[in-house]
C-alpha positions as CSV (number, residue, x, y, z in Angstrom):
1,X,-6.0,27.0,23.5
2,X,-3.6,24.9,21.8
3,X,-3.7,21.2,19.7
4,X,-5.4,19.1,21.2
5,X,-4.7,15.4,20.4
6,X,-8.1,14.1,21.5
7,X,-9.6,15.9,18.6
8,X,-7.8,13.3,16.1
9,X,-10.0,9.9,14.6
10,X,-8.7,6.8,16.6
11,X,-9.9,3.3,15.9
12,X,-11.3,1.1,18.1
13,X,-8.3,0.0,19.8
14,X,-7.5,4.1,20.6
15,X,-4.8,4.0,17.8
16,X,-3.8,6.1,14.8
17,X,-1.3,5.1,12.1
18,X,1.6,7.3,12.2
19,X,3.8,7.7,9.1
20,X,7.2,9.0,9.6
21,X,9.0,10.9,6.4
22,X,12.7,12.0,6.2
23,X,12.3,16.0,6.3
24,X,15.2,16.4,4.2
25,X,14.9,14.1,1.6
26,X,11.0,13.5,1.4
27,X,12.2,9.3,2.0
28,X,8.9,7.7,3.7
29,X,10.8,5.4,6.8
30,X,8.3,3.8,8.3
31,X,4.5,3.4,9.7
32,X,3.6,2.9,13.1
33,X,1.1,3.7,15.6
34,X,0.1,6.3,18.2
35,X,-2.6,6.6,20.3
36,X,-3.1,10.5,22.1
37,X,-1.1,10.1,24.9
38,X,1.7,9.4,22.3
39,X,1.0,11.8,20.1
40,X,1.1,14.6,23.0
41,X,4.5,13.1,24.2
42,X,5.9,13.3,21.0
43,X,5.1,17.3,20.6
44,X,5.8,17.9,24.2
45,X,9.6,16.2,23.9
46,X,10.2,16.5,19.8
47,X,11.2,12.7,20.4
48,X,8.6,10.5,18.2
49,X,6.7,8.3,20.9
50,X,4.7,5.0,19.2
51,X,2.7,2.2,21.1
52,X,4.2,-0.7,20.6
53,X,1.0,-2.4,20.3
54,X,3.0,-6.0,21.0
55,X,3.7,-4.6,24.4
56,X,1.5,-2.6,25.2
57,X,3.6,-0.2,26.2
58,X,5.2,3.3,24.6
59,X,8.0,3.1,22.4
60,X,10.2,5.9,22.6
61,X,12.2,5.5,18.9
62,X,15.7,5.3,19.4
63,X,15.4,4.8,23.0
64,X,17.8,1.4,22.8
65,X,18.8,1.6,19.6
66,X,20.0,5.2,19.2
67,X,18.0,5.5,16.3
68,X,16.7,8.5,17.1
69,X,13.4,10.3,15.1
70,X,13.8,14.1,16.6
71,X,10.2,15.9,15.4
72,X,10.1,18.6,13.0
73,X,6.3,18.9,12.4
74,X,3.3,17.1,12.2
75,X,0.3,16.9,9.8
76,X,-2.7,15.7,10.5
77,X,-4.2,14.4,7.2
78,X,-7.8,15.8,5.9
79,X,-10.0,12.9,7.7
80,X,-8.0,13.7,10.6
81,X,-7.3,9.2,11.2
82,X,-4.0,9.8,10.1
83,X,-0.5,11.9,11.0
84,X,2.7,12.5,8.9
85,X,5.3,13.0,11.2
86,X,8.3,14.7,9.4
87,X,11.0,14.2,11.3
88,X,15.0,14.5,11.2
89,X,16.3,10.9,11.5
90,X,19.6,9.7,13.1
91,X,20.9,6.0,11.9
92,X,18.8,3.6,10.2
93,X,14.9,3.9,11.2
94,X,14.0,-0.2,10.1
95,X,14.8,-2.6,13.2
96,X,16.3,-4.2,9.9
97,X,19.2,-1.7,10.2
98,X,17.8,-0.8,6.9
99,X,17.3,3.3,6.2
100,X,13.5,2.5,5.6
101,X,11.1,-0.5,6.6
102,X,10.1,-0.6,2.5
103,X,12.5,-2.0,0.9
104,X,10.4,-4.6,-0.6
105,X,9.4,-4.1,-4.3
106,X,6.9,-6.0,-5.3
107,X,7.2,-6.1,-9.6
108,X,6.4,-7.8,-12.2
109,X,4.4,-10.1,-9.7
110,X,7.6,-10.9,-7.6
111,X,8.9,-9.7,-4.4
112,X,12.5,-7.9,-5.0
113,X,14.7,-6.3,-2.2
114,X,15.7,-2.7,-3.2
115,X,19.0,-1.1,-2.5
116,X,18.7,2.3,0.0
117,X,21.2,4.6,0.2
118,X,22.0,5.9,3.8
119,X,21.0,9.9,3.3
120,X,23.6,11.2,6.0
């Protein structure tokens, strides 16, 4: 029969948090949402699809920017509200031009910017 993406846990807004990892290096990129339609895009084309909840539309990653996130699986985590998408990455995946969107630090109480090496 197949994966079928309407069997995942959505919120109320149809949306599930989508967290994109570096299949090489393990480096978590980014978190972003899906909602099923997305989710069966993204296995049907190996491009990551997100909705871009600001407008309303789907977000092909890389589409502009070239950054693009080419799928090489997907885990659905145990309560089934969540996916890992590992995924090869080409150029930065932060709209920052950073390599990932967490590169704040928060210690000792203080927000610090941390250096990240480009993997490629």
């Amino acid at each position: 029969m197949g994966f079928d993406p309407n069997t995942l846990k959505y919120d109320a807004n149809g949306l599930i948090p989508a967290i994109a990892q570096d299949v090489a290096t393990g480096d978590v990129l980014m978190m972003a949402w899906m909602n099923a339609q997305a989710v069966a895009q993204t296995l049907a084309t190996g491009r990551v699809t997100y909705w871009s909840r600001s407008r309303a539309a789907f977000w092909i990653k890389g589409e502009t920017s070239g950054h693009i996130q080419h799928l090489k699986e997907m885990r659905i985590d145990c309560d089934r509200d969540c996916v890992l998408l590992l995924i090869e990455q080409v150029g930065p995946a932060c709209h920052t031009n950073r390599r990932s969107c967490f590169y704040t630090s928060v210690q000792a109480g203080e927000e610090v910017e941390i250096l990240q090496p480009m993997h490629e």
